[in-house]
VEXPAVO-404661 format. One record per residue (C-alpha): residue number from 1; x, y, z; residue in three letters; chain. Coordinates in nm, 3 decimals, always signed. Layout:
<kevex seq="NUM" px="X" py="Y" pz="Z" type="ALA" mol="A"/>
...
***
This chain:
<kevex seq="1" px="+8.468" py="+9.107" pz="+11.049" type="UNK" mol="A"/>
<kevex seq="2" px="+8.806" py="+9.172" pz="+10.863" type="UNK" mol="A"/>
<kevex seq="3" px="+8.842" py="+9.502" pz="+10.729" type="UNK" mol="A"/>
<kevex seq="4" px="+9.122" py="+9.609" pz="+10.530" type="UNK" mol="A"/>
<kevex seq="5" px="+9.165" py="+10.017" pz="+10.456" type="UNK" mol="A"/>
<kevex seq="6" px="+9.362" py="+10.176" pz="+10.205" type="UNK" mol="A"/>
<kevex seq="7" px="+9.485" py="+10.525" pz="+10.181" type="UNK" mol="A"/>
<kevex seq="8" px="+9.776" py="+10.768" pz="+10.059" type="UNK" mol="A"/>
<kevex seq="9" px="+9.697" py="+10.740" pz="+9.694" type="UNK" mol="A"/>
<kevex seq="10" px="+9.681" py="+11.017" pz="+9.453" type="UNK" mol="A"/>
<kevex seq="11" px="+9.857" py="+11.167" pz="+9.194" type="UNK" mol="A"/>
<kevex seq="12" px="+10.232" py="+11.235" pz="+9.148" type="UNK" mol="A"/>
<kevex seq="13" px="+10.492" py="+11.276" pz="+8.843" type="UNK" mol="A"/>
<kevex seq="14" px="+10.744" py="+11.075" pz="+8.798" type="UNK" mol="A"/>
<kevex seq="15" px="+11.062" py="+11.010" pz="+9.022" type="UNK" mol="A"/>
<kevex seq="16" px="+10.800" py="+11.103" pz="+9.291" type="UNK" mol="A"/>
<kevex seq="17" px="+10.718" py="+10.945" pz="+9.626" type="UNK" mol="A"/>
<kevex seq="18" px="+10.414" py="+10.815" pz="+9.821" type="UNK" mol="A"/>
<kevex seq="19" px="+10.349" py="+10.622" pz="+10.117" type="UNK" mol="A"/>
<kevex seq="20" px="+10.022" py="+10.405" pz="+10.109" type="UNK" mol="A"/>
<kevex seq="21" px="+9.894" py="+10.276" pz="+10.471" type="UNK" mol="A"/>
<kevex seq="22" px="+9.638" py="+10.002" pz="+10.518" type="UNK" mol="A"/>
<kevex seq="23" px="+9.469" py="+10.040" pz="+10.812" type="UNK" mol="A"/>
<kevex seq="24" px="+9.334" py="+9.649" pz="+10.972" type="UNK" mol="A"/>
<kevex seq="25" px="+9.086" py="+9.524" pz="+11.200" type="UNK" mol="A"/>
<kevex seq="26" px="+8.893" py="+9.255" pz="+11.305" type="UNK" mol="A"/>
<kevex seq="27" px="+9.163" py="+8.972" pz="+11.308" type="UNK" mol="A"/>
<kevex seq="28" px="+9.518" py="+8.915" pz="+11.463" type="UNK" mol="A"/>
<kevex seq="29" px="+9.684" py="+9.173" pz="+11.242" type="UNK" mol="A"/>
<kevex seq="30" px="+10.051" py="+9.083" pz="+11.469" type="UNK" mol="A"/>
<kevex seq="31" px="+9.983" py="+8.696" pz="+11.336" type="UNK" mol="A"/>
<kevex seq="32" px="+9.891" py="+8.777" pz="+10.984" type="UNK" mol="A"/>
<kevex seq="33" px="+10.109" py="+8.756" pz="+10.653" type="UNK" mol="A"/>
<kevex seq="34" px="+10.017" py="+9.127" pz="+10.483" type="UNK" mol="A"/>
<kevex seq="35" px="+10.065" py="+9.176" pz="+10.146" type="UNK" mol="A"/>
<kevex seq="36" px="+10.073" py="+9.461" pz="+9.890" type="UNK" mol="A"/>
<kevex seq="37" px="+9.890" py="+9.362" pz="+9.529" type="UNK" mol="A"/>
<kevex seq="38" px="+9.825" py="+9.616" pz="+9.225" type="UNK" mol="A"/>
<kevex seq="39" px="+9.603" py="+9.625" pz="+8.918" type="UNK" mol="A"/>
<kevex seq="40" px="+9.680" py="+9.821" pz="+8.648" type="UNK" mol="A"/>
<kevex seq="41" px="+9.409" py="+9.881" pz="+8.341" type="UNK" mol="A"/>
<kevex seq="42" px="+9.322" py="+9.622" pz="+8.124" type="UNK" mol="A"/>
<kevex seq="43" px="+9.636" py="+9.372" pz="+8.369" type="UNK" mol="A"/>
<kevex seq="44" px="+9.573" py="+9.123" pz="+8.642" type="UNK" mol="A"/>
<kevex seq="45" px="+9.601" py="+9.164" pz="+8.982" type="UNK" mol="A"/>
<kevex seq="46" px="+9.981" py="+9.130" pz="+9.050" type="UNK" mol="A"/>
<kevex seq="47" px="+10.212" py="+9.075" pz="+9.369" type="UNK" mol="A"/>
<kevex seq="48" px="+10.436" py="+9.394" pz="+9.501" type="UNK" mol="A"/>
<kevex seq="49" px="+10.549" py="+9.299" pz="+9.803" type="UNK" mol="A"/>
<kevex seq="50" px="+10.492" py="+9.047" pz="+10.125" type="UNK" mol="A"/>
<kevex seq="51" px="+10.614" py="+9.084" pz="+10.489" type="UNK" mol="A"/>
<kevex seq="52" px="+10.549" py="+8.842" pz="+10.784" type="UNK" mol="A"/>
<kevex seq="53" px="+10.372" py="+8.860" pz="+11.077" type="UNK" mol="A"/>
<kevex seq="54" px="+10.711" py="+8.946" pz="+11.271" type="UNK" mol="A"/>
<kevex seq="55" px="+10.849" py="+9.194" pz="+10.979" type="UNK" mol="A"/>
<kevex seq="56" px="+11.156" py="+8.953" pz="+10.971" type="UNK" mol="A"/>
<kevex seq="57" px="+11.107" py="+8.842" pz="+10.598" type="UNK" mol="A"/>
<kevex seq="58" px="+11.024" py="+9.039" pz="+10.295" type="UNK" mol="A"/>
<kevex seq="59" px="+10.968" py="+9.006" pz="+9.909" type="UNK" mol="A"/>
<kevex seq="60" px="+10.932" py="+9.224" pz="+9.658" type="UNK" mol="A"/>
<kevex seq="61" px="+10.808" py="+9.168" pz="+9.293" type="UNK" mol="A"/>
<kevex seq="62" px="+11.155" py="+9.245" pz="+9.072" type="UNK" mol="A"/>
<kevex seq="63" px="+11.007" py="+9.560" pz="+8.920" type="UNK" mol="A"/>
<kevex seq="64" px="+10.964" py="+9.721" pz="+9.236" type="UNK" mol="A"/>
<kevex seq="65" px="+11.291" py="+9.662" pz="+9.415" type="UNK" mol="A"/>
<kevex seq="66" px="+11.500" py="+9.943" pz="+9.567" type="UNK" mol="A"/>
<kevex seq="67" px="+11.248" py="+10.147" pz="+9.503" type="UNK" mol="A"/>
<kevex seq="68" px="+10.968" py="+10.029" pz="+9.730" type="UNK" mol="A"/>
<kevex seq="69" px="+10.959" py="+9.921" pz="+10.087" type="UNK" mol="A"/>
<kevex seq="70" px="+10.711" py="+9.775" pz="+10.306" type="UNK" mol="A"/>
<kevex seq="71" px="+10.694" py="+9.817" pz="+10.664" type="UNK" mol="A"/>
<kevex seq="72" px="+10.449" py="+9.711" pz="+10.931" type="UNK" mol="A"/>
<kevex seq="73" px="+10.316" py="+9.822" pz="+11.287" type="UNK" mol="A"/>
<kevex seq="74" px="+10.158" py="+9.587" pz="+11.444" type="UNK" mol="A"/>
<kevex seq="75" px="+10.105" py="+9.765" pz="+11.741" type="UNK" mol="A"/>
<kevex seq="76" px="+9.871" py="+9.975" pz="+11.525" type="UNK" mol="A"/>
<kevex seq="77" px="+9.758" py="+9.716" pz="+11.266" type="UNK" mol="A"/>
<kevex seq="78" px="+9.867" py="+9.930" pz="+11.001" type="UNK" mol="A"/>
<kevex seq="79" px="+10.077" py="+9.827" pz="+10.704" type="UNK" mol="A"/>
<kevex seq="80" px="+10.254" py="+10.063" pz="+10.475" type="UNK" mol="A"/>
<kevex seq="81" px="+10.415" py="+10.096" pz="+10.159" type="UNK" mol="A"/>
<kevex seq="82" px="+10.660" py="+10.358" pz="+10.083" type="UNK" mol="A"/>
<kevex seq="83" px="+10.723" py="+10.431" pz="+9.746" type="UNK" mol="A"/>
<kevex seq="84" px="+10.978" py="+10.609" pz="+9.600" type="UNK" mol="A"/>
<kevex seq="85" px="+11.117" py="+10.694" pz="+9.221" type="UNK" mol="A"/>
<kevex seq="86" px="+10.775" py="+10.634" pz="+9.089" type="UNK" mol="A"/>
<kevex seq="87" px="+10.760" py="+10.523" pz="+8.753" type="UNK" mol="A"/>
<kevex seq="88" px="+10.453" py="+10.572" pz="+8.504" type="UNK" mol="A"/>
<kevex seq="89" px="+10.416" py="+10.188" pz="+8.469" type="UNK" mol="A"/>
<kevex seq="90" px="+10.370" py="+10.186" pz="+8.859" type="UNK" mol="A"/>
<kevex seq="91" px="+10.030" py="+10.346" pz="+8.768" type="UNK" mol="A"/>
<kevex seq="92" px="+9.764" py="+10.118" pz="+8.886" type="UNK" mol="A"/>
<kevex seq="93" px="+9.533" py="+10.081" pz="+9.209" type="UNK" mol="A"/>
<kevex seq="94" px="+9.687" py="+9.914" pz="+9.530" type="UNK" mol="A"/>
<kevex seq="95" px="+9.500" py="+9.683" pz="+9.725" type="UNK" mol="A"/>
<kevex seq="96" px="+9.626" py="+9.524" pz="+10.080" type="UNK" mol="A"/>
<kevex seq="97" px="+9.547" py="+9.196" pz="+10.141" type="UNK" mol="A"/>
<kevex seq="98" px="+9.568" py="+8.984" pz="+10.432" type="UNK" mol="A"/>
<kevex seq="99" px="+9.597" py="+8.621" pz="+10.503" type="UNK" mol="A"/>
<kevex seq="100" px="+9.348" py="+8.522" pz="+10.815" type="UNK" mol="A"/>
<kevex seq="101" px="+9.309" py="+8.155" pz="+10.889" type="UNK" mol="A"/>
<kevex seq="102" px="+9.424" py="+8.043" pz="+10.516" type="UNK" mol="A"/>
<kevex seq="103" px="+9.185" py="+8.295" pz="+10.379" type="UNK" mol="A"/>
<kevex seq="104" px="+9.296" py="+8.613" pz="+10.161" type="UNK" mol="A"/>
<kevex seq="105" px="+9.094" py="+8.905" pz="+10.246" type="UNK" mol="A"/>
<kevex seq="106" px="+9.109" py="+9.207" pz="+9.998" type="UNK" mol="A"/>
<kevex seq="107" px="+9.062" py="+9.633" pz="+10.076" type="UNK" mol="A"/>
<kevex seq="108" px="+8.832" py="+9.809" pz="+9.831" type="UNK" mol="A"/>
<kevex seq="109" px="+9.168" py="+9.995" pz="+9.689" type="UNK" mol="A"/>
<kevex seq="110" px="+9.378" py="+10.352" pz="+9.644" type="UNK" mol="A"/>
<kevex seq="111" px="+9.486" py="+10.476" pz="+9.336" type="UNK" mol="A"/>
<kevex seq="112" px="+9.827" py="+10.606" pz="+9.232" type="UNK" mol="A"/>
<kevex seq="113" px="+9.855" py="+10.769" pz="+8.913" type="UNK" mol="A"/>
<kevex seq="114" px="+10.227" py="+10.838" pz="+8.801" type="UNK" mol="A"/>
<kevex seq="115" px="+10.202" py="+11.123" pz="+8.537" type="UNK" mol="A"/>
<kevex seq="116" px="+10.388" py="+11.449" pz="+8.418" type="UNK" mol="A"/>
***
């Protein structure tokens, strides 16, 4: 079955750095659209950032640009976001999703908490 793992979160003040990695299995992770998605308290579920199968085209949500990138090895199904100049309001918990047969399949989460 698809599984989807986050890691890398934690704590960090701000105009910090982390670098999340989501760890896939159980589908063709080199055919897959991967996405990063974050929740902050009380907020919906919002896009970050999207890269194709191939790694040829990425987007990123306006609030995080130039200061986040995504990457991806397929070669080790593993998708990462590095993040960099952290900001309080990027405070929330990350989730990777992927895209398998027209179906979005979620991991259970990391947090990053952006705090002096």
């Amino acid at each position: 079955q698809v599984q989807l793992v986050e890691s890398g979160g934690g704590l960090v003040q701000p105009g910090g750095s982390l670098r999340l990695s989501c760890a896939a299995s159980g589908f063709t992770f080199s055919s897959s659209l991967m996405s990063w998605y974050r929740q902050a308290p009380g907020k919906e579920r919002e896009l970050v950032t999207t890269i194709t199968s191939t790694g040829r085209t990425i987007n990123y949500a306006s609030s995080v640009k130039g200061r986040f990138t995504i990457s991806r090895e397929n070669a080790k199904n593993t998708v990462y976001l590095q993040m960099n100049n952290l900001k309080p309001e990027d405070t929330a918990v990350y989730y990777c999703n992927a895209v398998v047969g027209q179906i979005g399949y979620w991991g259970q989460g990391t947090q990053v908490t952006v705090s002096s």
